[in-house]
Structure formats: structure tokens, C-alpha cells
N, C-alpha and C positions, 0 to 999 in steps of 0.2 A: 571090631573087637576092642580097639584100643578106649574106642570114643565110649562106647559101653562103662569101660573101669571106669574112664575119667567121670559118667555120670553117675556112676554107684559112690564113687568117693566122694562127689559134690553134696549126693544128697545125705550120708554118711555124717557127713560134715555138719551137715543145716539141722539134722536132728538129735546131734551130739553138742551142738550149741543151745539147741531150744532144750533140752535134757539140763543144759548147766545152768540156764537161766531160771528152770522151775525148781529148780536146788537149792537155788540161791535167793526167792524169794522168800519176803518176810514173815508170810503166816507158815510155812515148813519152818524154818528155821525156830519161831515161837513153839510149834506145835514140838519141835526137837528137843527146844531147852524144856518143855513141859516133862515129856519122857526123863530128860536127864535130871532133871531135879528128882524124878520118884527115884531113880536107882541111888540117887547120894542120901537123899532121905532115908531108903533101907538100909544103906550103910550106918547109919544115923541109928535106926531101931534095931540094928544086930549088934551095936556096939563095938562098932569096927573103927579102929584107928587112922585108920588112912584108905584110899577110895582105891581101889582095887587096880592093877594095871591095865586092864582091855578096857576097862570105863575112860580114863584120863587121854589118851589120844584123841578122843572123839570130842571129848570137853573142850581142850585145847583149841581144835580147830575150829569148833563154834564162838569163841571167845574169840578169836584171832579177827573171824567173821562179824562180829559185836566191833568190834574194836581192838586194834591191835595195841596199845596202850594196855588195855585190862587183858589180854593174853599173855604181857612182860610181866606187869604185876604180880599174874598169879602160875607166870611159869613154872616154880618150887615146891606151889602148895600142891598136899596132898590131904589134910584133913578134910574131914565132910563139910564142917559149919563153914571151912574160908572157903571149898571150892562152892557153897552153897551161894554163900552172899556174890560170887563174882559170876553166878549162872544167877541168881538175880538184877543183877547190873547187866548182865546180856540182854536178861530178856525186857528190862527199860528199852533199853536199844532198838531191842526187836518190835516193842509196841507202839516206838513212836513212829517206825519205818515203815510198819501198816497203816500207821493212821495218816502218815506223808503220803503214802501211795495210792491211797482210796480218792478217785476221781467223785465230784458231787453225781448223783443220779441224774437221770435226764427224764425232764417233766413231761409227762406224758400229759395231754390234752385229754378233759373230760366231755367237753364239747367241743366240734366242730369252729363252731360259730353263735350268736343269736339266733334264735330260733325269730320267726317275725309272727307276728298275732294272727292267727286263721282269719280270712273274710270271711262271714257271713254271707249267707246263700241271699238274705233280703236285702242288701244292699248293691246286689248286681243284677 
């Protein structure tokens, strides 16, 4: 029974890790600041002063994830345009961590080999 738990928690574990690591990759995180930029932009088209409170936790923590440098910078802000530019400096971040990450393809072969010249039936 015991040995049971201890392998429900082992595997618990290993998919709670592989969870945090697909979280934390570069094209989510792009595809996230994508999202957070439309929502500060409609802030932007509704003519709102400051970016709403349930939006800015989640900015922050993406920023922090960008660079913790530009998540001090823009700990304060709350306007649209400055939380704009510092989700644009994220996502610098985030494009070049995708472009760091991308392994080259692997050549597939169109050929085997040379093919060698068919004999001729009148030469044997």
C-alpha cells in the first residue's frame, strides 16, 4: 500500500514537472504576451487610464519571466502605452529564446545512394 502512494507521488511529480516546463516554454509564453498585448490595447481603445487590476498580476509575472530587470522597471506602471512597450520588450525576449531554442532540422536523404547504370542484356 505504502509502495503504491510512493509511486503515485513519484509520478505526480514527473508530470507536474513536465507541466512546469511546457509553461515555461518560449512559444507559450510569446503566444501569452500576444494575448496580453490585445487586452492592454483595448484598454487603449476604451480609453482607460490605467490597465485594470486582474490584467496586471499576470503581466508582471510574465515580465519577471522576460527578465527580471524589466519586471522592477515596470513594477509602478499602470498606464497602457508603458505597460505596452515593457510587453513589447518581453516579447524581444521571448523571440529570440525561440529562435535560441530551435535545434537545425535533420536532413533527410533523397537518395539512398548512386544508382549504377543498368547492363544491357547484349553485353552479357
Amino acid at each position: 500500500m505504502i509502495e503504491r502512494t510512493i509511486l503515485e507521488q513519484q509520478r505526480a511529480r514527473f508530470f507536474q514537472r513536465r507541466r512546469q516546463q511546457e509553461l515555461d516554454a518560449p512559444r507559450r509564453l510569446l503566444r501569452e504576451t500576444d494575448e496580453l498585448m490585445f487586452w492592454v490595447e483595448e484598454c487603449l481603445v476604451q480609453e482607460l487610464r490605467i490597465v485594470p487590476g486582474w490584467l496586471m498580476p499576470r503581466v508582471r509575472e510574465l515580465l519577471r519571466t522576460a527578465d527580471p530587470e524589466l519586471a522592477r522597471s515596470a513594477e509602478r506602471e499602470r498606464r497602457p502605452e508603458a505597460v505596452l512597450d515593457h510587453l513589447f520588450s518581453a516579447q524581444q525576449h521571448f523571440m529570440e529564446a525561440c529562435r535560441l531554442s530551435r535545434a537545425p532540422a535533420r536532413i533527410i536523404p533523397l537518395f539512398r545512394g548512386r544508382r549504377r547504370p543498368r547492363e544491357s542484356a547484349a553485353e552479357g
